[in-house]
C-alpha positions as CSV (number, residue, x, y, z in Angstrom):
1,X,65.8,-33.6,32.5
2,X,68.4,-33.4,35.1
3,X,71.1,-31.6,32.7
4,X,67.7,-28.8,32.1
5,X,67.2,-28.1,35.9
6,X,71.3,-28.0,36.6
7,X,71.4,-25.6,33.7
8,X,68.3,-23.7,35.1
9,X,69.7,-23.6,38.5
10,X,72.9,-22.3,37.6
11,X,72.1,-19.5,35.2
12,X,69.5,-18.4,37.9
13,X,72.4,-18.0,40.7
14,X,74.6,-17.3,38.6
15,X,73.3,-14.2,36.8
16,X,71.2,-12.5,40.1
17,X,67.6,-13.8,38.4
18,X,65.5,-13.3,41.7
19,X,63.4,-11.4,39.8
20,X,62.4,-14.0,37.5
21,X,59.2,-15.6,38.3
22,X,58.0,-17.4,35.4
23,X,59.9,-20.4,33.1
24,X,58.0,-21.5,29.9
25,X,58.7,-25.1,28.4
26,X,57.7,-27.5,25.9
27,X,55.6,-30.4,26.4
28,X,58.8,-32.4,27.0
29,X,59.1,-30.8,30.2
30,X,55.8,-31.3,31.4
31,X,56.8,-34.5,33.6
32,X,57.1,-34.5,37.5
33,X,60.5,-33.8,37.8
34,X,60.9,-31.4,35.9
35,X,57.6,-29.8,37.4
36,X,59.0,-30.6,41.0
37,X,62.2,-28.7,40.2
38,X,61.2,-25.8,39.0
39,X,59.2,-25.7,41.6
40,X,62.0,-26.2,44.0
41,X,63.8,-23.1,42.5
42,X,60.7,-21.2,43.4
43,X,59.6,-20.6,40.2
44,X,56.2,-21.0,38.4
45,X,55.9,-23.2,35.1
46,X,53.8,-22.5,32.0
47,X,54.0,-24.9,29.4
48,X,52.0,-27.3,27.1
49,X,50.1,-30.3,28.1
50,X,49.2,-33.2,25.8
51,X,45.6,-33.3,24.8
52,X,44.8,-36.3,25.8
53,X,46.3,-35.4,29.7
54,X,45.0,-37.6,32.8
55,X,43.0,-34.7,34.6
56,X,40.5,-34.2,37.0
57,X,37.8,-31.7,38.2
58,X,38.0,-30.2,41.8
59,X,35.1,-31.0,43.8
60,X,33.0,-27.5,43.9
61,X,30.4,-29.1,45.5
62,X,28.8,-28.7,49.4
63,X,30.4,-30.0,52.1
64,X,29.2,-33.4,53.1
65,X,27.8,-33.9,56.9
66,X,28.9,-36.3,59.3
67,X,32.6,-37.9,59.8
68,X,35.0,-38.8,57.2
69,X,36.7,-37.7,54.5
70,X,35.3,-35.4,52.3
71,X,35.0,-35.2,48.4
72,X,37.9,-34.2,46.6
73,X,37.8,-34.7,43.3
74,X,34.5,-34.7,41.0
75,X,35.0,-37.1,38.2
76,X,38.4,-37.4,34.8
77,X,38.3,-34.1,32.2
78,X,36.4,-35.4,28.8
79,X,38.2,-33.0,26.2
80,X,35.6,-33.5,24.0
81,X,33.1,-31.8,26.1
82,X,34.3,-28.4,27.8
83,X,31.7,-27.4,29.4
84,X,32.6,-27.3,32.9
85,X,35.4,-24.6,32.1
86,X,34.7,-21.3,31.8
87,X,34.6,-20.0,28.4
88,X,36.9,-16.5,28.5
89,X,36.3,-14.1,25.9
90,X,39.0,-13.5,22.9
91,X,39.2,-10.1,20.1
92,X,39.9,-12.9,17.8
93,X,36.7,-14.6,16.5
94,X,37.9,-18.1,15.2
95,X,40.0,-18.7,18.7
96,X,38.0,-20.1,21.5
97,X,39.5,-19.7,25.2
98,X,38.5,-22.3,27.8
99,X,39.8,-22.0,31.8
100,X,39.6,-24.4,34.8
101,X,41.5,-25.1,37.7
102,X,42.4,-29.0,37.6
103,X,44.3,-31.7,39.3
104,X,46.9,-33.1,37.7
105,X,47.0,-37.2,38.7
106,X,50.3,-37.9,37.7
107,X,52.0,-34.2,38.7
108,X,50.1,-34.9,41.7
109,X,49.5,-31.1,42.2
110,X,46.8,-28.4,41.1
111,X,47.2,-26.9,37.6
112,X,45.7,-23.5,35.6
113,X,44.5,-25.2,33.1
114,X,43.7,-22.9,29.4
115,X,42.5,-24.9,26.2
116,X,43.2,-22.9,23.4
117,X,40.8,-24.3,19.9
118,X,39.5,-23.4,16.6
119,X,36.0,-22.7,16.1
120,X,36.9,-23.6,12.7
121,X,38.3,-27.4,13.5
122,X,38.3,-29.6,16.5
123,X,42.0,-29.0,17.2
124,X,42.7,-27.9,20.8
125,X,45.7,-27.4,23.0
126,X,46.1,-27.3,26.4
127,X,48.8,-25.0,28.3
128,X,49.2,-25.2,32.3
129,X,50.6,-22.9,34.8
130,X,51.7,-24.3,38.5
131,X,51.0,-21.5,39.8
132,X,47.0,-21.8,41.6
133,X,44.9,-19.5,43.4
């Protein structure tokens, strides 16, 4: 991973890519350091996540009164049921779009979270981008 980011680093600098904004990998590069470098160039990361990823929903809930800490995450993703995401709509009918903003545990960091499946099979994958509202 180290050789990537050097390589990514360099061609950056080297070729005036301020402009560039967005870096799109493979699942191989889905691991915290690469995540954490690209980051460190100051760039946002789309790429695939497996589908079986250690994820967790944001607590949307109300506050909680009184002192302490409050609640921050609300229970691990089941990728067999989707139904806390929101469903986005697609022109193509067998393709079914799912969104969610999730926490990443071993990223340690927030992710956009789209799970692309088949209406026709229970194949899904899951793509991420760094990058959170």
């Amino acid at each position: 991973m180290d050789v990537s980011l050097d390589q990514l680093s360099r061609v950056v600098k080297a070729h005036d890519l301020r402009f560039l904004r967005y870096v799109v990998t493979d699942g191989a590069y889905s691991k915290q350091q690469c995540v954490a470098g690209v980051r460190g160039l100051e760039l946002h990361q789309i790429g695939k996540l497996r589908a079986d990823a250690n994820l967790r929903y944001l607590s949307q809930g109300p506050k909680r009164p009184g002192p302490g800490r409050q609640k921050t995450y609300d229970g691990k993703v089941n990728w067999s049921a989707l139904s806390r995401f929101e469903r986005l709509d697609t022109e193509d009918e067998h393709i079914v779009l799912y969104h969610q903003v999730l926490n990443h545990v071993q990223l340690e960091c927030n992710l956009q979270v789209v799970v692309v499946g088949s209406i026709r099979s229970f194949l899904h994958r899951c793509f991420f981008d760094v990058e959170t509202a």
